[in-house]
C-alpha positions as CSV (number, residue, x, y, z in Angstrom):
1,X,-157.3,6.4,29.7
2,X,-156.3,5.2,33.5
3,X,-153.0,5.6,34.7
4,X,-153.6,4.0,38.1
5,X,-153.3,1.0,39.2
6,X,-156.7,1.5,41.0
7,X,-158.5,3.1,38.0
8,X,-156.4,0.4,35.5
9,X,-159.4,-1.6,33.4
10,X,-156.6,-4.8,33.7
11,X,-155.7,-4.5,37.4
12,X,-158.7,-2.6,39.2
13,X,-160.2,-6.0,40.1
14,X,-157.1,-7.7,42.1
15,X,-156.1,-4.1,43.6
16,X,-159.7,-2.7,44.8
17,X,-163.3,-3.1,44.8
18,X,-165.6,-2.0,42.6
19,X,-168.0,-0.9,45.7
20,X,-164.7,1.3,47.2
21,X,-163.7,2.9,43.6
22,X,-166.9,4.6,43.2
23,X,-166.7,5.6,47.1
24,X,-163.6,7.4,45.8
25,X,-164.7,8.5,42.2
26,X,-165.1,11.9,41.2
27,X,-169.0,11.5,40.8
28,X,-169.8,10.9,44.4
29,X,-166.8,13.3,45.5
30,X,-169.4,15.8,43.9
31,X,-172.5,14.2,44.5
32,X,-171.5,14.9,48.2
33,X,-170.1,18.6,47.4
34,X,-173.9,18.8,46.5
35,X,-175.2,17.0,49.3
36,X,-173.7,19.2,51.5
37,X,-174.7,22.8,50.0
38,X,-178.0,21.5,49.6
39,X,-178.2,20.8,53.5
40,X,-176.8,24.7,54.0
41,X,-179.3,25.7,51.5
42,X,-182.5,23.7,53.1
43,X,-180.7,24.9,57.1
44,X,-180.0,28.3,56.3
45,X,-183.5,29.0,54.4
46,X,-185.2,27.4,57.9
47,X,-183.8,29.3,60.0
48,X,-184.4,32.5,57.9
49,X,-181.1,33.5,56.9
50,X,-181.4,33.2,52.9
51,X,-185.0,33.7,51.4
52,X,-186.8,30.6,51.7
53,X,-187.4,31.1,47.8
54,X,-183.6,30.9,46.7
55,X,-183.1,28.0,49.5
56,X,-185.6,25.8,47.2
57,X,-184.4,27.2,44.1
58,X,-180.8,26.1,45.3
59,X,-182.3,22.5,46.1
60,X,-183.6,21.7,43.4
61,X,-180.7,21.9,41.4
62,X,-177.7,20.3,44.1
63,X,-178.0,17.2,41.8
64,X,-175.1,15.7,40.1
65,X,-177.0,15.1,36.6
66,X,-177.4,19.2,36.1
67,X,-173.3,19.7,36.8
68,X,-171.5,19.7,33.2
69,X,-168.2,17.5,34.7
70,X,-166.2,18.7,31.7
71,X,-166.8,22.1,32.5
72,X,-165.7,21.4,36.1
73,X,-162.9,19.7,35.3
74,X,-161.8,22.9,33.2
75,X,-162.8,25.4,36.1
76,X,-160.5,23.0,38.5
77,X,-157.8,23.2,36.7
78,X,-157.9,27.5,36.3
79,X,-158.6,28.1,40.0
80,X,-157.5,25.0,41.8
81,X,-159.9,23.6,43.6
82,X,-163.4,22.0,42.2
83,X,-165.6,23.7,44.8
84,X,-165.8,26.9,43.6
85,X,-166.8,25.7,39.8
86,X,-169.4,23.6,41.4
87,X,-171.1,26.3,43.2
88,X,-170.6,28.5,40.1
89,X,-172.8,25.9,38.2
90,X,-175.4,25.8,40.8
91,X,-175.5,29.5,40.7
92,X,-175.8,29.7,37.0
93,X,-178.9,27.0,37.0
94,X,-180.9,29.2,39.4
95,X,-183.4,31.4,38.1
96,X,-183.3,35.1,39.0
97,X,-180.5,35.4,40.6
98,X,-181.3,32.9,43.9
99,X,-178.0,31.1,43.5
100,X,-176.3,33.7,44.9
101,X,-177.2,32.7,48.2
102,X,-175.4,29.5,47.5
103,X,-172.6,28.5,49.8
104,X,-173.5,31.1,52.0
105,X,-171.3,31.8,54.6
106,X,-169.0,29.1,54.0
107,X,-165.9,28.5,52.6
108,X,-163.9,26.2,50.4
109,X,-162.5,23.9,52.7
110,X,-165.6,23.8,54.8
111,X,-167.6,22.0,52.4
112,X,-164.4,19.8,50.9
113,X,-163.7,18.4,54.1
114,X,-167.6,17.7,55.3
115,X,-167.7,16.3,51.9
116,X,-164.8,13.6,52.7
117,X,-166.0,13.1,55.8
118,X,-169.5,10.7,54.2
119,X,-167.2,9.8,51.9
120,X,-164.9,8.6,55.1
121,X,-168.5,7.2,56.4
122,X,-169.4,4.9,53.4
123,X,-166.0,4.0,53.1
124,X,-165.6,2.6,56.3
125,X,-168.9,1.0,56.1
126,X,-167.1,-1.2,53.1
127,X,-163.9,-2.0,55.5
128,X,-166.0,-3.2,58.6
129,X,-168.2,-5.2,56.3
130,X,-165.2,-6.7,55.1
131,X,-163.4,-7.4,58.8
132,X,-166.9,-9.2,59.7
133,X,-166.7,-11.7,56.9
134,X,-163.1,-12.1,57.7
135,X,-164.0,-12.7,61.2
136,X,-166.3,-14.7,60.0
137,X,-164.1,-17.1,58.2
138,X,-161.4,-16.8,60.9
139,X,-163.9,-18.2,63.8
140,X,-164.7,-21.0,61.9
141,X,-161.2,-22.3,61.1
142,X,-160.7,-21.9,64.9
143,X,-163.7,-23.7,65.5
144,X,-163.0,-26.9,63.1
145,X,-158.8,-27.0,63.9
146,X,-159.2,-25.9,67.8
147,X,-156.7,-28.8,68.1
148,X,-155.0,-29.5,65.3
149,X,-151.6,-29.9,65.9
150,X,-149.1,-27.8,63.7
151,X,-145.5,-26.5,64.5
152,X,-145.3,-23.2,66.2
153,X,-142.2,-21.4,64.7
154,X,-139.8,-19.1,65.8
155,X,-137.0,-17.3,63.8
156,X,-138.1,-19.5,60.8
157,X,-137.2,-22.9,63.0
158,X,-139.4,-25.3,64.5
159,X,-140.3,-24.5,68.0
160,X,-142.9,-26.5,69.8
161,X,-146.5,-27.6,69.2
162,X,-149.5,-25.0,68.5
163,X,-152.7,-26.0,66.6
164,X,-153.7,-23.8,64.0
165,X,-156.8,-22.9,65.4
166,X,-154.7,-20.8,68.1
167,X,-153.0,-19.5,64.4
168,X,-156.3,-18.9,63.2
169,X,-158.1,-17.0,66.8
170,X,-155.1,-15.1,67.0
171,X,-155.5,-13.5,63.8
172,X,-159.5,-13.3,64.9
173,X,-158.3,-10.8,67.8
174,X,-156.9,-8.6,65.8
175,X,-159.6,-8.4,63.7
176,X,-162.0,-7.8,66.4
177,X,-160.2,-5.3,67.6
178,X,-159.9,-3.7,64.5
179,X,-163.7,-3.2,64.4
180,X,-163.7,-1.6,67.6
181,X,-160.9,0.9,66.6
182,X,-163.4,2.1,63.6
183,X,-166.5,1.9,66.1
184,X,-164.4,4.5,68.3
185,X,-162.9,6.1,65.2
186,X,-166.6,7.1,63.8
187,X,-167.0,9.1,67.1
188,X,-163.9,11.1,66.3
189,X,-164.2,11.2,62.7
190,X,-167.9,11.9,61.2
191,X,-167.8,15.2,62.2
192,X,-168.9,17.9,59.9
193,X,-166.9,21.2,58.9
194,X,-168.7,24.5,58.6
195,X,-166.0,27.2,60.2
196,X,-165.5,30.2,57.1
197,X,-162.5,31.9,56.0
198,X,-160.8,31.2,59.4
199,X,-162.4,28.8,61.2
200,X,-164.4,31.8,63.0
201,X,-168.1,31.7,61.0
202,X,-167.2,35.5,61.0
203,X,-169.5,35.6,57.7
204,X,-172.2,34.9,59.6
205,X,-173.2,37.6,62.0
206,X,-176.3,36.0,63.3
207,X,-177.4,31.9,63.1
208,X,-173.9,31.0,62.6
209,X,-174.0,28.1,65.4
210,X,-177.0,27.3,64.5
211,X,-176.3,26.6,60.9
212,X,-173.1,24.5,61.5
213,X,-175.4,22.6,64.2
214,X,-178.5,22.0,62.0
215,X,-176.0,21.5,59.1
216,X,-174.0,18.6,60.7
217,X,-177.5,17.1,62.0
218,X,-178.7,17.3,58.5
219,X,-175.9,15.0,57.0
220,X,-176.6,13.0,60.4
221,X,-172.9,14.4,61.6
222,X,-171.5,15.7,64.9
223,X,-170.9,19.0,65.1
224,X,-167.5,20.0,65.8
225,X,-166.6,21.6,69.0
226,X,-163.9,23.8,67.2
227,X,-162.8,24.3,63.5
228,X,-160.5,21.7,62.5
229,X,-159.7,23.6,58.7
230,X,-155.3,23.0,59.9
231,X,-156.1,20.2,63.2
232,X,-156.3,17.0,61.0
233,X,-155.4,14.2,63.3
234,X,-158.7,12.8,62.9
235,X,-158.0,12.1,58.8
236,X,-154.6,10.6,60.3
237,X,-156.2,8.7,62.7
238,X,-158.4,7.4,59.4
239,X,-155.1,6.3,57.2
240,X,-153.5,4.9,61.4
241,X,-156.2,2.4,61.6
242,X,-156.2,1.3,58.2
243,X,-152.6,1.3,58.6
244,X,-153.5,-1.4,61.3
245,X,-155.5,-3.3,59.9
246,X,-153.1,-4.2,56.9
247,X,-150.8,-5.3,59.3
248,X,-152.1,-7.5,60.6
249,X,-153.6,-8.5,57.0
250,X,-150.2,-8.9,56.3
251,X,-149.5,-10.9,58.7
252,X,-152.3,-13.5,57.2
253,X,-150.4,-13.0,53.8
254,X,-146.7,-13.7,54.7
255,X,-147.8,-16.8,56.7
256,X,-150.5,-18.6,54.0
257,X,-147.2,-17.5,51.7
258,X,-144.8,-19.4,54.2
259,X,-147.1,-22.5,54.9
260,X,-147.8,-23.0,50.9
261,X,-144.1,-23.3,50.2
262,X,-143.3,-26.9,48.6
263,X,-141.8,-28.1,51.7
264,X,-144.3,-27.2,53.9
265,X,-147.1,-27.5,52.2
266,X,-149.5,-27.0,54.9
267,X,-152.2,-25.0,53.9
268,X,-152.9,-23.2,50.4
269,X,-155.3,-20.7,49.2
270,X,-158.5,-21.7,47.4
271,X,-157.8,-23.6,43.8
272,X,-159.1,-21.7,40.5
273,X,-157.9,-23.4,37.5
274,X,-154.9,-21.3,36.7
275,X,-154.9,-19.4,39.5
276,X,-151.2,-18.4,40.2
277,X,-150.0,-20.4,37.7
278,X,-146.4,-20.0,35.7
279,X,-145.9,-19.8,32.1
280,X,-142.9,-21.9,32.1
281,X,-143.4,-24.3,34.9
282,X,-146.7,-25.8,34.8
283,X,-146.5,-27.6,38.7
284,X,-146.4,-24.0,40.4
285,X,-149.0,-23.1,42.0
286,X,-148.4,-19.3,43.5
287,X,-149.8,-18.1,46.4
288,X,-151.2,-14.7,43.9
289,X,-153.4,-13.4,46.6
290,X,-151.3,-13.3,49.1
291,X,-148.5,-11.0,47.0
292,X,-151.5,-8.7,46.1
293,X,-152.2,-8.4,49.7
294,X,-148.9,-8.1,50.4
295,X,-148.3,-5.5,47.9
296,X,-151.4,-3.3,48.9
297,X,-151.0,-2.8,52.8
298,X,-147.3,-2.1,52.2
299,X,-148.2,1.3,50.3
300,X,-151.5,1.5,52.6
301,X,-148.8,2.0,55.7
302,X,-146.9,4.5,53.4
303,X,-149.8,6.3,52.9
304,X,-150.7,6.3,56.5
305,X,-147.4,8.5,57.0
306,X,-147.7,10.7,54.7
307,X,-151.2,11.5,56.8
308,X,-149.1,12.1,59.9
309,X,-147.2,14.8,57.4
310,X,-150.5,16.1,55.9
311,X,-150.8,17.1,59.9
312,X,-147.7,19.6,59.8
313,X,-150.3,22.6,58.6
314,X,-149.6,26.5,58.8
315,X,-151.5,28.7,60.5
316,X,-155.6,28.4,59.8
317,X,-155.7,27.4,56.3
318,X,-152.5,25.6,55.1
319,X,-150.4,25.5,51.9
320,X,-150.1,21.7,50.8
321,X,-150.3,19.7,53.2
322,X,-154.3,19.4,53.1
323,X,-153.8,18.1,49.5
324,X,-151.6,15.2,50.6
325,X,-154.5,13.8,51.7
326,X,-156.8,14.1,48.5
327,X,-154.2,12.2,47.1
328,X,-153.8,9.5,49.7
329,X,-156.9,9.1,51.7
330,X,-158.8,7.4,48.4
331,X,-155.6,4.9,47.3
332,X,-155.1,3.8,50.2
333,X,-158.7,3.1,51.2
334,X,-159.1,1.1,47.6
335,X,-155.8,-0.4,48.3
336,X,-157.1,-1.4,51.5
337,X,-160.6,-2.9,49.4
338,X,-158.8,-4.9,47.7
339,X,-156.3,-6.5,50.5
340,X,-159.5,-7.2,52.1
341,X,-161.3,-8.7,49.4
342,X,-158.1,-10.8,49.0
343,X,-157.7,-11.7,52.6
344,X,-161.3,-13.1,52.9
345,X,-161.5,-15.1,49.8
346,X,-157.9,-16.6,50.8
347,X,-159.9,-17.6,54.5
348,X,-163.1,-18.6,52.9
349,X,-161.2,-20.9,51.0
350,X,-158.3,-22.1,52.5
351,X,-157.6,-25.0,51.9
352,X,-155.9,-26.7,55.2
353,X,-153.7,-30.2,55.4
354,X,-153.8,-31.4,59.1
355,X,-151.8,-34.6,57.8
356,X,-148.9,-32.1,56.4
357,X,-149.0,-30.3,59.5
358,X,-148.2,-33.4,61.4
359,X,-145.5,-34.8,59.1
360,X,-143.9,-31.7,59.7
361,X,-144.1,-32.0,63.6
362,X,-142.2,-35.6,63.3
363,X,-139.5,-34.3,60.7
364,X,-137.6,-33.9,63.4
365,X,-137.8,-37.0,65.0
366,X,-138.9,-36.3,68.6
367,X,-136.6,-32.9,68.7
368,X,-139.4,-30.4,68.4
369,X,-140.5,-31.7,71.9
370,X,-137.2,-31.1,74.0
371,X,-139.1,-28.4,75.7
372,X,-141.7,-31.0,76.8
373,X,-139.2,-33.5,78.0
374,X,-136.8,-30.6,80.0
375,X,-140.0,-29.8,81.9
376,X,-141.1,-33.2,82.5
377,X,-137.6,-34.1,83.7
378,X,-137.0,-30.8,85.6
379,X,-139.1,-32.1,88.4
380,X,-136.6,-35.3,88.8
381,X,-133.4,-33.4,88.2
382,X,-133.8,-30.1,88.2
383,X,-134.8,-27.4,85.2
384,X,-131.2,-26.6,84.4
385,X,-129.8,-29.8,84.7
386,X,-132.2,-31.5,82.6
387,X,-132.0,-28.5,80.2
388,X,-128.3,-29.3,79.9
389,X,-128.9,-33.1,79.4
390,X,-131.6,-32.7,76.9
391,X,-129.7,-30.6,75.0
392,X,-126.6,-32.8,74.7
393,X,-128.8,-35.7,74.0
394,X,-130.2,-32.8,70.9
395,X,-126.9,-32.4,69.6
396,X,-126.5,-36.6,69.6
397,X,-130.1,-37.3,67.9
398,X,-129.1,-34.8,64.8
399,X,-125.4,-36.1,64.6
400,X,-126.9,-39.8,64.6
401,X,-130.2,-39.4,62.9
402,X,-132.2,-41.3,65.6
403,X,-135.6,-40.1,67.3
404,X,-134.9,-38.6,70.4
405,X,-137.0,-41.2,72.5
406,X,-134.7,-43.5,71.6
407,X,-131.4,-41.9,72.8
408,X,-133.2,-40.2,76.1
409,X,-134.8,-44.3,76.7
410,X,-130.5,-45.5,76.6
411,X,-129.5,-42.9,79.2
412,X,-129.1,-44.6,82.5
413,X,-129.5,-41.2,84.4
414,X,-133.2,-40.9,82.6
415,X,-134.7,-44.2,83.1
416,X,-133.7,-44.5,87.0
417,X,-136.3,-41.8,87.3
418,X,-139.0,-42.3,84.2
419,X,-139.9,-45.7,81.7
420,X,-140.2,-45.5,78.0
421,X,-144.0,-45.1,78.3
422,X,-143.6,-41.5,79.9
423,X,-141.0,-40.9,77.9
424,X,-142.9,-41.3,75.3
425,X,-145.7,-39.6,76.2
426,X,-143.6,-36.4,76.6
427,X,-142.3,-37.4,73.2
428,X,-146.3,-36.5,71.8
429,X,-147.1,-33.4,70.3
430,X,-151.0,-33.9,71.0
431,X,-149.9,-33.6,74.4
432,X,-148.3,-30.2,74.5
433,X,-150.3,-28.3,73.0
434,X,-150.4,-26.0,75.9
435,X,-154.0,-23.8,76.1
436,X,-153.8,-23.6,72.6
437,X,-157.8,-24.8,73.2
438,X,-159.0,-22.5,75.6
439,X,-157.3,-19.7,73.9
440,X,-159.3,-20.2,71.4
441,X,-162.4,-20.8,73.4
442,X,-162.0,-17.5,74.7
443,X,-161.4,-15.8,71.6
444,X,-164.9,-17.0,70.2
445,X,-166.8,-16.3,73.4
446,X,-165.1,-12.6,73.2
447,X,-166.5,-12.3,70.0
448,X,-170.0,-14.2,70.3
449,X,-170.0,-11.2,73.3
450,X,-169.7,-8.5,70.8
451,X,-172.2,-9.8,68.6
452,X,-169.5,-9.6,66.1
């Protein structure tokens, strides 16, 4: 019986990943409970601190098939956390009495947060692999529409020429730096916990840096200068960074959403035979990925804050706020799958209409180029002036319907300076498109240079 949306056997396919539920799922949260007290085990019986005996004996039964889940469920719920029931379980399975040197010296939290920490690590793994195939699929719509021409818009109105390759590289630099925020975020984040009570290792008279060291090298970890039990910006820097990247995933969403609309029409994700379809109006033809995306890195951001809160902790070991993030750390990375998984099929497949985007250009007759022409008059009669005149002519072309060549070609003022054939040529979107091209150029070579 699933409740959430995540875990939901209808909706888990359009609002996660498979791969990034069982990240999340409460087998692997204890399969890496058990990882981790069998690396304290194997650490602690090398360097001599528990009988080399019970250290094997504790081994050899840290695997997830020997822990009754029922059972822990049941000792969850009576004392709160599952850590304790898990260790309990190990203890019980170990022959004369070895498993009481199980979890020794550590404490609840220690092996909770180490724990989340490779979950963290095979989680982002998922969301890099992701942002490359997205990269992917962004660099070659750059490539193929470097100079398309399609209308750049501002405030929802036309504004002047682009190509959609800029559209498409701009969105690739985001993504790209994405990547490097979770390069850089892996040096801050997959770092183990092994601390006690207080953060102090005070259970451990002798061998207590040792075993955190050796412990955090075991689980191929960096070994934390300090505790960090109630100093959690690093699990908020986690939920910032996804926060991030659905932005800008967002982004992608709420423009494919604005570009399929009937009167644009311009580009539209990948055709499945009802896909997005309506069950009253059978010409619709939805733009269903984009909503889910939409929907997903909206609560991703919302989860993303309540990290920031989860960081308001008292004193050493805190009351609450460290279980905010066992609720939101794994939503909002699933969330994040399945905006991802969206977001690269949508690219993949996009399909694009360079014949719409130019139909769209002329709709206005000529007035989507005014920018072009003030600059190409400015040098004749002066930026401002010609502003001014272009303008007025504007106002004229709209109230009369005509293209805008043909109103600045019957201004006397205009022609003692230019002829129709510059006029026109200011006239052509092809030839304003700025550097939409080498901004794309260099968008490629900055990834080619990454390797990305």
């Amino acid at each position: 019986m699933a409740a959430s949306i995540i875990d939901s056997s209808i909706f888990q396919g359009l609002f996660s990943s498979d791969a990034m539920r069982a990240v999340w799922s409460d087998e692997n949260r204890t399969r890496k409970y058990l990882d981790v007290e069998r690396a304290l085990a194997r650490v602690q019986g090398r360097l001599g601190l528990i009988p080399q005996e019970a250290a094997d004996e504790i081994v050899s039964h840290c695997e997830l098939e020997q822990i009754d889940m029922a059972r822990l469920r049941q000792q969850t719920e009576r004392i709160g956390y599952p850590i304790l029931g898990v260790v309990t379980q190990v203890n019980q399975l170990c022959r004369d009495k070895l498993g009481e040197y199980v979890h020794w010296g550590a404490t609840t939290q220690d092996i909770t947060d180490t724990a989340t920490v490779l979950q963290i690590r095979e989680a982002l793994v998922l969301v890099d692999d992701e942002l490359a195939a997205i990269a992917q699929a962004l660099a070659k719509l750059a490539r193929e529409h470097r100079l398309t021409p399609v209308i750049g818009r501002s405030n929802l109105q036309q504004a002047i020429p682009v190509t959609f390759g800029y559209k498409m590289a701009g969105l690739l630099s985001a993504v790209l730096r994405h990547r490097e925020r979770i390069a850089q975020l892996r040096e801050r984040v997959l770092v183990g916990e092994f601390a006690g009570a207080a953060g102090t290792l005070a259970s451990l008279q002798t061998g207590a840096m040792e075993t955190q060291a050796a412990l955090c090298a075991e689980l191929g970890l960096q070994q934390p200068v300090i505790a960090w039990h109630t100093i959690r910006d690093n699990i908020a820097e986690v939920g910032a960074v996804l926060g991030l990247i659905g932005g800008t995933l967002g982004k992608l969403s709420t423009d494919v959403k604005l570009m399929m609309q009937t009167e644009v029409a311009e580009v539209f994700e990948p055709f499945h035979p009802g896909r997005g379809s309506s069950s009253t109006m059978p010409q619709k033809r939805n733009p269903i990925a984009s909503c889910y995306i939409h929907a997903a890195i909206s609560v991703v951001r919302q989860h993303a804050a309540a990290l920031m809160d989860a960081m308001v902790a008292d004193h050493e070991r805190s009351t609450g706020p460290w279980e905010i993030e066992w609720i939101v750390l794994p939503e909002a990375f699933c969330l994040m799958a399945g905006a991802l998984k969206h977001s690269r099929a949508v690219l993949e497949g996009l399909e694009v209409d360079p014949e719409a985007m130019r139909r769209n250009i002329d709709m206005t007759h000529g007035l989507v180029m005014s920018e072009a022409v003030m600059m190409g008059l400015g040098h004749h009669l002066g930026r401002e002036y010609a502003h001014d005149l272009v303008y007025e002519l504007c106002r004229e072309a709209l109230k009369q319907r005509r293209p805008l060549l043909d109103l600045l070609c019957e201004n006397a003022e205009i022609m003692r300076h230019v002829n129709r054939e510059q006029l026109a040529a200011m006239c052509e979107p092809d030839n304003y498109l700025g550097q939409s091209g080498v901004m794309v150029d260099r968008v490629l070579a900055q990834m080619a240079a990454r390797g990305a």
